[in-house]
N, C-alpha and C positions, 0 to 999 in steps of 0.2 A: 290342661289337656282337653283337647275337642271331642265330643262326641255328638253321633248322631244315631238314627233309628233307621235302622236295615230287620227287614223279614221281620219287623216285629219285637226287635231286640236292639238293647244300648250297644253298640260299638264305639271302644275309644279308637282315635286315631292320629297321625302325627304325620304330615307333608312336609318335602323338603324341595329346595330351586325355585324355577320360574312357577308362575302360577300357569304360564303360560306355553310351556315346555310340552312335549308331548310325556304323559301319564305314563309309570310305573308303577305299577300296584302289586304290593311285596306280602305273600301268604305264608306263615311262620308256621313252624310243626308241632309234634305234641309237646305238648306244655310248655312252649315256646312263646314270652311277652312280646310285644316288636320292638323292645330291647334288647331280643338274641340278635337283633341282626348287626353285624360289623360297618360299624361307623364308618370306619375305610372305604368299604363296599358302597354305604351309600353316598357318600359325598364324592366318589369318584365318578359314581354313575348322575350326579349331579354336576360335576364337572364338564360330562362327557355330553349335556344338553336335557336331559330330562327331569323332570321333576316327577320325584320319589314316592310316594304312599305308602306308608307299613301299620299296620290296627293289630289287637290283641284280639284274636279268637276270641268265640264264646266260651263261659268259662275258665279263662284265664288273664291275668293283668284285671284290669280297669273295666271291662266291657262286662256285659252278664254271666251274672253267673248264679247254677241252675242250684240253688241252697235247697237241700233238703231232697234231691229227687237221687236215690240211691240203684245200685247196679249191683248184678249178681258180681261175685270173686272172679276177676281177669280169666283165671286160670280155668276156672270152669267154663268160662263162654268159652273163650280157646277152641276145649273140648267140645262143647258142643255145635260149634261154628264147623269145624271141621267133620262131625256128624253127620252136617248138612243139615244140622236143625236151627230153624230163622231164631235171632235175638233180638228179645225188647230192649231198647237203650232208648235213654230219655231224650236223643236225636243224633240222628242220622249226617253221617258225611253231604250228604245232600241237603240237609237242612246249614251246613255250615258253606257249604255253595253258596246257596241263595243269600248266606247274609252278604257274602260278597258281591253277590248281583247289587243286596238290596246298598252298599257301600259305594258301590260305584253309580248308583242310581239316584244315589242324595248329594253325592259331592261332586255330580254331572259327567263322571269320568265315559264319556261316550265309545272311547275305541283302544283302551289301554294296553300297553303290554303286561301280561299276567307273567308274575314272577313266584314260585311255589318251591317249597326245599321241605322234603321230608311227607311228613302228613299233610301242611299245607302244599307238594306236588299234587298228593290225589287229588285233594280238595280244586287243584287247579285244572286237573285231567277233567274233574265234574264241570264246572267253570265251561272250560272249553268246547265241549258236548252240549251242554245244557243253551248255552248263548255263543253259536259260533258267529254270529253276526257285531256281535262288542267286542271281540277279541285279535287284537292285533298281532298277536303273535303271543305264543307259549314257551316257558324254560322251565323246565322241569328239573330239579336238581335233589340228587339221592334218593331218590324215591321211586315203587313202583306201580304194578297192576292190579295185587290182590291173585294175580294168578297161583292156584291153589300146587304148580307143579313146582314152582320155581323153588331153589333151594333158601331153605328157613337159617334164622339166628343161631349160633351155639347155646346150648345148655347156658355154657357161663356167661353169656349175653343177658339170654333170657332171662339169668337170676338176678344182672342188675338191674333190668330196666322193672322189673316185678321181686322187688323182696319182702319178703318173709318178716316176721318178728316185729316187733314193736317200732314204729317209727320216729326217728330220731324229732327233738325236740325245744332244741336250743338252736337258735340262730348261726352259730359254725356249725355243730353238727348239719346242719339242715343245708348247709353250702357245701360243706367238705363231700356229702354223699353225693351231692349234684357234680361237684369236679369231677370226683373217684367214677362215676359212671360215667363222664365224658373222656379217661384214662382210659375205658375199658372200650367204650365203642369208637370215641376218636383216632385221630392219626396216629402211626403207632407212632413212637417215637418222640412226638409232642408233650411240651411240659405247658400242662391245662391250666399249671399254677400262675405262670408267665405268659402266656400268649396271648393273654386277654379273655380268655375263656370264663376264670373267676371273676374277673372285673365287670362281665356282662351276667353273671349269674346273681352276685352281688347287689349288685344294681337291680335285676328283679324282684329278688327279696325282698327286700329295700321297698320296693314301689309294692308288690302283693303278693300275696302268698297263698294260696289256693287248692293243693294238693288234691284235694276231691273231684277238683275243676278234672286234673289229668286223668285222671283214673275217667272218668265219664267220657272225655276224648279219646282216650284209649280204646275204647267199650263201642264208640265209632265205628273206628278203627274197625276193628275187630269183626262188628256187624255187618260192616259192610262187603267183606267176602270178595268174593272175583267181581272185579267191576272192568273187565275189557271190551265189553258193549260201546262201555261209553269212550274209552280209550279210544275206539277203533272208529268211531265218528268225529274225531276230531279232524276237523281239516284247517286251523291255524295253522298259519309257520312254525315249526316246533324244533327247541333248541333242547338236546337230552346232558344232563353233565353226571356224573357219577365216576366216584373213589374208588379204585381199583381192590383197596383196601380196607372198603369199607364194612363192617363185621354185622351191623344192624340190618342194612336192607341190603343186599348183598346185590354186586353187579349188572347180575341176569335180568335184576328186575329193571334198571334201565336201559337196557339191551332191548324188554320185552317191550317199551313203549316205544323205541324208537323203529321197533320191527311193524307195530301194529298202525304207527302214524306215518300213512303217506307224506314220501320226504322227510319224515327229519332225519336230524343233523346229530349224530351221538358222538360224544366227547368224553375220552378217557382219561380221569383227571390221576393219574398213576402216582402211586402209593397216599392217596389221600383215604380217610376214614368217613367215619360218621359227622363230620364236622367241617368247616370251610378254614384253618387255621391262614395268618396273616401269609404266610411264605408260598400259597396258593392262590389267594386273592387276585395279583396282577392279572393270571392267565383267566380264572375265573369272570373276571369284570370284562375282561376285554371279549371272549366269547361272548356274552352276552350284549357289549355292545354293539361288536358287527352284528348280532343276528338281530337287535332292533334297526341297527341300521340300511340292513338289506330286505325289512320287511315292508311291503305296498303301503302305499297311504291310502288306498279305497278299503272301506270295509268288507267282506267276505260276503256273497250275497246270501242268504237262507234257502236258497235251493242250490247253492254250487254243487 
């Protein structure tokens, strides 16, 4: 597994295609290795001429991770986020930007297309603000603003993705809970057991285990609050996809970026969830690749 040094920190990382292909650089969500991403997905979009990027966040998989630096209880920043009172968190959505600048900066990625699904969306909304001049075009998928109006998770959402009581501790348990909350926020209908869902979870485990990593992601998450400032300076081509049905971050919120970014493109991926299951994929990939393929080949100037 390759790694390099972005913002100061080990990123693992993993390239797929031409070396020579134009750049896709794929931003995974919370607690998400870049072995949640569907193998399909990538070798399609490698099919389709570009050569793929996907790295493990800070704090989760193989790249760093922050041992020993602890966070108040989820539940209580929640609370006090919504207060309006600022959280310490051992780093910021912005600091996970920059490892991504610092990623594309070591493995020379000069003008890539940013590809972001969940928490890695935001991190991609940061991305795109922060360096509109590297950014070839933006897809944002199930994710949204931070906008404090927009309608929140259900109770029974919120209790799987934050539970209570002891945590499980054996290796099925510790998988079965990760399917059972992909049953809860995924498609509805979807068997997580069969779709390939456990087989990428699996597979995670398998490579690292990290739990603490998420909760500090989260804590992110969380701190980071309404960020449509930055939303709202994106001027990449932007590609919005989001599940009609999705129970975690609920429609509105891809609605809200594609309202606040000049031009984009929003895509209603109807009755999909929290999740990209295989029987959506086609329409999926193929969005994504007209919208690389109708994007400029000049870079975006710094004053447009």
């Amino acid at each position: 597994m390759p790694h390099v040094t972005a913002n100061g920190i080990d990123l693992a990382y993993e390239t797929h295609g031409d070396d020579q292909a134009p750049p896709v650089l794929m931003i995974m969500g919370l607690g998400g290795q870049l072995t949640m991403w569907p193998d399909k997905l990538i070798s399609d979009l490698v099919a389709g001429g570009y050569r793929v990027i996907t790295f493990d966040n800070r704090d989760i998989g193989l790249s760093h991770h922050h041992k020993g630096e602890k966070t108040p209880p989820i539940l209580r920043q929640i609370l006090l986020r919504r207060l309006g009172i600022k959280l310490k968190t051992p780093y910021a959505l912005a600091d996970m930007a920059r490892d991504t600048i610092g990623l594309m900066d070591a493995l020379g990625l000069e003008y890539p297309h940013i590809v972001g699904i969940s928490m890695g969306g935001m991190i991609a909304q940061h991305v795109a603000a922060m360096q509109p001049e590297r950014v070839a075009s933006l897809t944002a998928i199930m994710t949204t603003t931070g906008n404090p109006k927009l309608p929140r998770p259900s109770g029974n959402v919120m209790k799987a993705m934050i539970r209570r009581g002891p945590p499980p501790t054996t290796r099925d348990a510790i998988i079965n809970q990760s399917v059972d909350t992909f049953g809860i926020i995924g498609t509805p209908g979807e068997d997580q057991n069969t779709n390939g869902m456990r087989d990428r979870i699996t597979r995670s485990y398998d490579r690292s285990y990290n739990p603490t990593g998420v909760v500090r992601q989260m804590s992110a998450i969380v701190a980071a609050g309404d960020f449509r400032k930055h939303t709202r300076s994106i001027k990449a081509p932007t590609l919005v996809l989001h599940g009609s049905a999705d129970p975690l971050v609920p429609i509105e919120g891809g609605q809200d970026i594609a309202k606040l970014v000049r031009g984009a493109r929003f895509e209603v991926m109807e009755g999909m969830g929290h999740d990209v299951p295989p029987r959506f994929l086609p329409d999926v990939t193929k969005h994504m690749l007209d919208h690389f393929a109708a994007t400029k080949v000049n870079p975006i100037p710094v004053d447009a």
